[in-house]
C-alpha positions in Angstrom: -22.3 4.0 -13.5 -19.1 4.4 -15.5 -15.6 5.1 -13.2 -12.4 5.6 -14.1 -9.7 5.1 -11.6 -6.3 6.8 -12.4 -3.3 6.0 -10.7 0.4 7.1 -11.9 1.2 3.1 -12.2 0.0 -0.9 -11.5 3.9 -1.9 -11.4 4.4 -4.1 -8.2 7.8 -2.2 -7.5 5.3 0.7 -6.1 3.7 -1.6 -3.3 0.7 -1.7 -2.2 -1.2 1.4 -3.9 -0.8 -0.1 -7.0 -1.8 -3.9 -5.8 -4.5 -2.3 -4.2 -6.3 -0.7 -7.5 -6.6 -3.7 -9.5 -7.9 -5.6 -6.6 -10.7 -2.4 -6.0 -11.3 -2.5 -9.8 -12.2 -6.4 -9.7 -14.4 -5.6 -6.4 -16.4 -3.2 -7.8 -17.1 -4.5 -11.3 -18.6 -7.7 -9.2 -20.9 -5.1 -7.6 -22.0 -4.0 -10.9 -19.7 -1.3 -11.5 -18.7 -0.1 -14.7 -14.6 0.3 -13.6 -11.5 0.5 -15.1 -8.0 2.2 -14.5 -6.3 4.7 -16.4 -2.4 4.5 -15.8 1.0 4.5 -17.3 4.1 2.1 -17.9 5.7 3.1 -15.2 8.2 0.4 -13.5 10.4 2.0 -11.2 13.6 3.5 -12.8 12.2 1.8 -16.1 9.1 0.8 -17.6 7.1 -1.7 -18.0 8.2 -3.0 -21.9 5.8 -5.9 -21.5 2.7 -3.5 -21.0 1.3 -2.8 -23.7 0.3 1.3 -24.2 -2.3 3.0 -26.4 -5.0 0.6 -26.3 -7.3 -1.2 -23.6 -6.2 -4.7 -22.3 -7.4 -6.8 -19.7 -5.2 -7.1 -16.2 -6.5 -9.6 -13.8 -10.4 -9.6 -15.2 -10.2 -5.5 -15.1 -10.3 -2.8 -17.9 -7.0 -1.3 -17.9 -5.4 1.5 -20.4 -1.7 2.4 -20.2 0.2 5.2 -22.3 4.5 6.0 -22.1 5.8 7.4 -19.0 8.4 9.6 -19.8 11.7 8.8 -18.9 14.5 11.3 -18.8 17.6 10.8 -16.7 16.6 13.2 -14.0 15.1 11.4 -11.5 12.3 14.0 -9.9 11.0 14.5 -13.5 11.1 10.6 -14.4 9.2 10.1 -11.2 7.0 12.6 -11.7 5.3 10.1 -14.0 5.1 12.6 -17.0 2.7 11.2 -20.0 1.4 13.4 -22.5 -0.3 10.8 -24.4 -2.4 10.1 -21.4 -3.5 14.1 -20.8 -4.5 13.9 -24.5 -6.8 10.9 -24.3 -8.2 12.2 -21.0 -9.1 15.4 -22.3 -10.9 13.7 -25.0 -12.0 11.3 -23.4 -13.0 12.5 -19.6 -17.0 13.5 -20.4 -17.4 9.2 -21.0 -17.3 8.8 -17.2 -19.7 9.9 -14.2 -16.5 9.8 -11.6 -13.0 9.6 -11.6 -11.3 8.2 -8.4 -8.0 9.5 -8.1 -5.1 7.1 -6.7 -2.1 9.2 -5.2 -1.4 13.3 -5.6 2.1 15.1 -6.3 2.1 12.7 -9.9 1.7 13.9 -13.4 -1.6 11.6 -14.1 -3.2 12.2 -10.9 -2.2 16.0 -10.8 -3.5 16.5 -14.4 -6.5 14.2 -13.6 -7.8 16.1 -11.0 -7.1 19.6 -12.7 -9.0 17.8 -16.0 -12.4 17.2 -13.8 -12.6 20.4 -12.4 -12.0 22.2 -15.6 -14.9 19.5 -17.0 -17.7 19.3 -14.3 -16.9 15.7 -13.7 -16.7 14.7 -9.8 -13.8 12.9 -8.4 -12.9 11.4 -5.4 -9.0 11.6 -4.4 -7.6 8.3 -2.3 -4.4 10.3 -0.9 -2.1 7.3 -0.2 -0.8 8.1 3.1 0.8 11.2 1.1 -0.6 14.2 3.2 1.1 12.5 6.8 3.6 15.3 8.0 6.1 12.0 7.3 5.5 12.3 3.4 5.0 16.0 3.0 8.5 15.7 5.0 10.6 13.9 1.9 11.5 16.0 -0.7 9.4 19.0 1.5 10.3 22.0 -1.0 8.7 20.6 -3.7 5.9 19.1 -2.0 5.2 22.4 -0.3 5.2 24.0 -3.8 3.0 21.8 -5.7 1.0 21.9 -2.9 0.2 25.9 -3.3 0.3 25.9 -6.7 -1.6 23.1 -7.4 -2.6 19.8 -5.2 -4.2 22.3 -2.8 -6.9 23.6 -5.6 -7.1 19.8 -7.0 -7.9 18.2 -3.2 -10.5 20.9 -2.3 -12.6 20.7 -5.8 -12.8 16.9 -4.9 -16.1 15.3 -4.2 -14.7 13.7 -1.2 -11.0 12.3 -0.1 -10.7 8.5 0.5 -8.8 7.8 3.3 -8.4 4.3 4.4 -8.2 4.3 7.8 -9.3 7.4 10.7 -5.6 7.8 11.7 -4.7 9.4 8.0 -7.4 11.0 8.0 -6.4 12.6 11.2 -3.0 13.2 10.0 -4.6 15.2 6.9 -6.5 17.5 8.8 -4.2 20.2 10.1 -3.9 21.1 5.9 -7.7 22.5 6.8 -9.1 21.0 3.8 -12.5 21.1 3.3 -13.9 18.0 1.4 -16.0 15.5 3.6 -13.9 12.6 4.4 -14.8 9.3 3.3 -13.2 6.6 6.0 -12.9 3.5 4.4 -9.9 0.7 4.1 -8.7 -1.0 1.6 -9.9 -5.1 0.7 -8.0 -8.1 1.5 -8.8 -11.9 -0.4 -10.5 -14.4 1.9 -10.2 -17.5 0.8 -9.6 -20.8 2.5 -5.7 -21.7 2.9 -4.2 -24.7 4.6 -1.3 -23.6 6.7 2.0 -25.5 5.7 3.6 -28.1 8.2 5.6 -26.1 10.6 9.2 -24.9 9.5 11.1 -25.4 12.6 13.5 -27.5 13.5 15.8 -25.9 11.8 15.2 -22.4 11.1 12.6 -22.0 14.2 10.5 -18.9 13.8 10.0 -17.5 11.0 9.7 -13.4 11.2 8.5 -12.7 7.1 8.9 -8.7 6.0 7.0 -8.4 2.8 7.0 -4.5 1.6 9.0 -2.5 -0.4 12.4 -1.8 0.8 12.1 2.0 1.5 13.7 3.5 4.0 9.9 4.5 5.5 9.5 0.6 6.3 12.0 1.1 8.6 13.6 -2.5 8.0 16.9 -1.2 9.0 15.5 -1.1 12.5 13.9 -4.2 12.4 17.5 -5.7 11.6 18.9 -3.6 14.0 16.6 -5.6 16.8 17.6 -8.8 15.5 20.8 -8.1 16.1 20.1 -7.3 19.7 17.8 -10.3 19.9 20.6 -12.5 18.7 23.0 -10.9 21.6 20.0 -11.5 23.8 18.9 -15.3 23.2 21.9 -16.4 21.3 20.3 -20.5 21.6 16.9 -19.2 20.0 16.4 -20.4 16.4 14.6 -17.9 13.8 14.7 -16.9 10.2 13.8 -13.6 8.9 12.7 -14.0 5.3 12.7 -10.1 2.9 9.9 -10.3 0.4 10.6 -7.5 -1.8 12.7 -4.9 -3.9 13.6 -1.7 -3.8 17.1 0.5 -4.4 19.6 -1.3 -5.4 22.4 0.5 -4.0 19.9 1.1 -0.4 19.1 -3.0 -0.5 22.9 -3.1 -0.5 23.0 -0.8 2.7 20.8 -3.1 4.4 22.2 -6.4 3.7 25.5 -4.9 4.7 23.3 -3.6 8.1 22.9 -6.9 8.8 26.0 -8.3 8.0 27.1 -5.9 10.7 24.7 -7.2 12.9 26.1 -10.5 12.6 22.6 -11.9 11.6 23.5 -12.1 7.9 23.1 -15.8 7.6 20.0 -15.7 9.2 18.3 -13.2 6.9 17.0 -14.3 3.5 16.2 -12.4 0.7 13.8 -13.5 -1.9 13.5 -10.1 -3.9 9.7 -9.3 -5.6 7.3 -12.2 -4.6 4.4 -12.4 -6.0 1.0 -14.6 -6.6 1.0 -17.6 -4.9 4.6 -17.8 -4.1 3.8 -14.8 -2.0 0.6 -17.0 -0.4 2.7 -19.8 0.4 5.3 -17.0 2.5 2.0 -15.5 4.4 1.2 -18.5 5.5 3.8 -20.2 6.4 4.8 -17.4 8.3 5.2 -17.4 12.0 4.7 -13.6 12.3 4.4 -10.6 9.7 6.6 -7.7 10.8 6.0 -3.8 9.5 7.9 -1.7 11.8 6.9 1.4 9.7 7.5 5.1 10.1 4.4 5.9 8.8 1.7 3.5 7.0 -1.9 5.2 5.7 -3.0 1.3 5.6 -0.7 -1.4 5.3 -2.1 -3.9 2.5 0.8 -6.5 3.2 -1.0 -6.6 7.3 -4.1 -6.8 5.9 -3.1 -10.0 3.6 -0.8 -11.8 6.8 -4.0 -11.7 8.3 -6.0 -13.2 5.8 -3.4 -15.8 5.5 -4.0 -16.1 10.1 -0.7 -15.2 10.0 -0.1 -12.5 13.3 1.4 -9.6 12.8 4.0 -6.9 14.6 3.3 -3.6 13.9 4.6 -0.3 15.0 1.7 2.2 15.6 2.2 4.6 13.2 0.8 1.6 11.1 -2.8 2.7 10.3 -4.3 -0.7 11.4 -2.3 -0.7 14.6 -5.6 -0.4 16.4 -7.7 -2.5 14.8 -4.5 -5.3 15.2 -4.2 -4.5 19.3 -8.3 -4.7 19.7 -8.9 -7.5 17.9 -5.8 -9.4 20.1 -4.4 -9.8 16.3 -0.8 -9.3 16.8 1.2 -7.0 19.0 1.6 -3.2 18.7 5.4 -1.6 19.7 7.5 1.0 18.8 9.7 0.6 16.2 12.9 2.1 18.6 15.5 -1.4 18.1 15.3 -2.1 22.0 11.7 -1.6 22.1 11.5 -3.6 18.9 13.8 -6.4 20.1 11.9 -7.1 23.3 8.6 -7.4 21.3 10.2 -10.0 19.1 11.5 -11.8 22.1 7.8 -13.0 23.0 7.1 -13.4 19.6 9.6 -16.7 19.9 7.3 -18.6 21.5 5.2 -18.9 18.4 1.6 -17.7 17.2 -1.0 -19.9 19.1 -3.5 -21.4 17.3 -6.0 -18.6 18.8 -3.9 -15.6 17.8 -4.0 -17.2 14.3 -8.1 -17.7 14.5 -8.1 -13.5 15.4 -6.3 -12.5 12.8 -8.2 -14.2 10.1 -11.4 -13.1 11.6 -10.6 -9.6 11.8 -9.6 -10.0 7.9 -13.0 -11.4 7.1 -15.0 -9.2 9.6 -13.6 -5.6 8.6 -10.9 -6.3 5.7 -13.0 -8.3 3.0 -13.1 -6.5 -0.3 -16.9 -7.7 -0.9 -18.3 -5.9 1.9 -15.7 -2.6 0.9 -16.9 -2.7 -2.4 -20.2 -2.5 -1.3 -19.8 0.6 0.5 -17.5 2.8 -1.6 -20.4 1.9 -4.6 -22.8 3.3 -2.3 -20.7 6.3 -2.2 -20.1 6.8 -5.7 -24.0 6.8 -6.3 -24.4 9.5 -3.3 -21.9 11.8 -5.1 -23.0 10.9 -8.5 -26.7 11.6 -7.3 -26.1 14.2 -5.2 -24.2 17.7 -6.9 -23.5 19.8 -3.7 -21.2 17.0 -2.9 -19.2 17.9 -5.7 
């Protein structure tokens, strides 16, 4: 069975969605999956110069083939992820495949994608991303709301089935009426063995780690916004808050200024993009994970604290909020600063040695990519086998 994932970009400045691929790609060539991605250079405001474009390369053990994003000055076009090489080779190219899975909607390669299948009989599956949330459909509304009737709308209903990783986005989807079967299934985390490092404190005491891109959905300013009221609160306490991550440059300049305000500035460090196993090393030496997110379809950086046992804090419009509160993996609060701030307050104590143990076992119970794999091959050979599913 040959599948071709498309997804509008692989650059780590998108987060998790783009992590996420590769690390399904790997999964599901180990299950005997002929998989490979289809994407573009995309970076951000730039792209990717060292990628090359026009011809297949290995990323990571995985098949992956990039061509030019185009890149004019005005942003909603440049992020629109326009790449006419890439509709070219698709067109010619589409019939080579039994499936497409489909990463992300409202982008050029996904939009074309989709419309490409339909017009060519092959099925595809479409993982929406968290993107049809009333959050999302919120930002940038007008335009979502037209591609939407113009376009996305015909695209998500000719689908085989829409991946959603978790039941609460799912949920969230369903007042668009869309008729599709829904195919529940979250995203993999790695599970291997990790030694936790000695213990940090004295002197920065706790250590609260946010690792995500610094979006205003994250909601980081809120999270700073607690510290500085926890500060107020316990001034004797000792605690670091470490920011993996990048984002805006002129927004992370808003935030460090927030917490400048805040009068937490010293304690806040920021270690911009981190990545491989300097990004291991922060999971687990992490006293807590923190996502106090406006809206999250999954939340790969949860899923990877807790594969490191590192606890997490999540607010619950975090997908895996529920999975997190039954499992006794973290704690569950709203993201409102006094809300937040009293959360983090028992979170100074520590992580017990037991709360670390739940964590990792939900990981390797519900979050392991093996088993994942697994399941979403199974469903690729039910649509593949099956034609009223598509």
């Amino acid at each position: 069975m040959r599948v071709l994932h498309v997804i509008p970009s692989v650059s780590p400045l998108r987060g998790g969605p783009s992590k996420a691929v590769i690390e399904m790609v790997q999964a599901l060539r180990q299950q005997g999956v002929d998989a490979a991605i289809l994407t573009t250079n995309d970076h951000g405001p730039a792209v990717d110069a060292s990628l090359p474009t026009g011809r297949w390369i290995q990323r990571q053990d995985v098949p992956l083939l990039a061509f030019p994003r185009w890149s004019p000055h005005l942003t909603p076009l440049r992020e629109f992820a326009v790449s006419p090489a890439l509709a070219v080779w698709l067109r010619g190219h589409i019939h080579r495949f039994d499936l497409l899975h489909v990463h992300a909607i409202f982008s050029f390669p996904s939009t074309w994608s989709m419309a490409q299948a339909r017009r060519s009989g092959v099925p595809y599956l479409v993982r929406t991303i968290g993107q049809l949330s009333p959050w999302s459909l919120s930002q940038s509304g007008r335009r979502k709301r037209w591609m939407l009737r113009l376009l996305e709308r015909r695209n998500l209903e000719g689908a085989a089935a829409l991946h959603f990783t978790s039941s609460a986005e799912r949920d969230e989807a369903a007042g668009l009426g869309l008729n599709p079967p829904a195919l529940v299934l979250p995203l993999g985390v790695r599970c291997v063995p990790a030694e936790r490092p000695a213990s940090p404190w004295p002197p920065e005491g706790v250590r609260f780690l946010f690792l995500s891109r610094l979006h205003p959905k994250k909601q980081l300013d809120r999270l700073i916004e607690a510290l500085g009221l926890l500060q107020n609160r316990h001034p004797g306490t000792e605690w670091s808050l470490r920011i993996a991550g990048r984002g805006d440059p002129s927004y992370e300049a808003e935030l460090r200024a927030l917490a400048a305000m805040h009068g937490i500035g010293a304690r806040c460090h920021w270690l911009g993009q981190v990545e491989g196993a300097a990004k291991d090393r922060e999971l687990a030496s992490a006293d807590w994970l923190v996502l106090p997110s406006a809206a999250e379809n999954f939340g790969i950086a949860v899923a990877e604290a807790l594969a490191a046992g590192t606890p997490v804090i999540v607010s619950p419009q975090v997908a895996v909020a529920d999975l997190v509160a039954t499992a006794g993996a973290g704690l569950v609060c709203p993201s409102e600063p006094a809300a937040l701030a009293e959360t983090l307050a028992t979170a100074l104590t520590g992580a017990s040695p037991t709360l670390r143990a739940a964590a990792r076992n939900l990981a390797q119970q519900h979050l392991a990519w093996p088993a994942i794999a697994a399941e979403l091959s199974s469903a690729y050979a039910a649509i593949c086998r099956n034609p009223s599913l598509r």
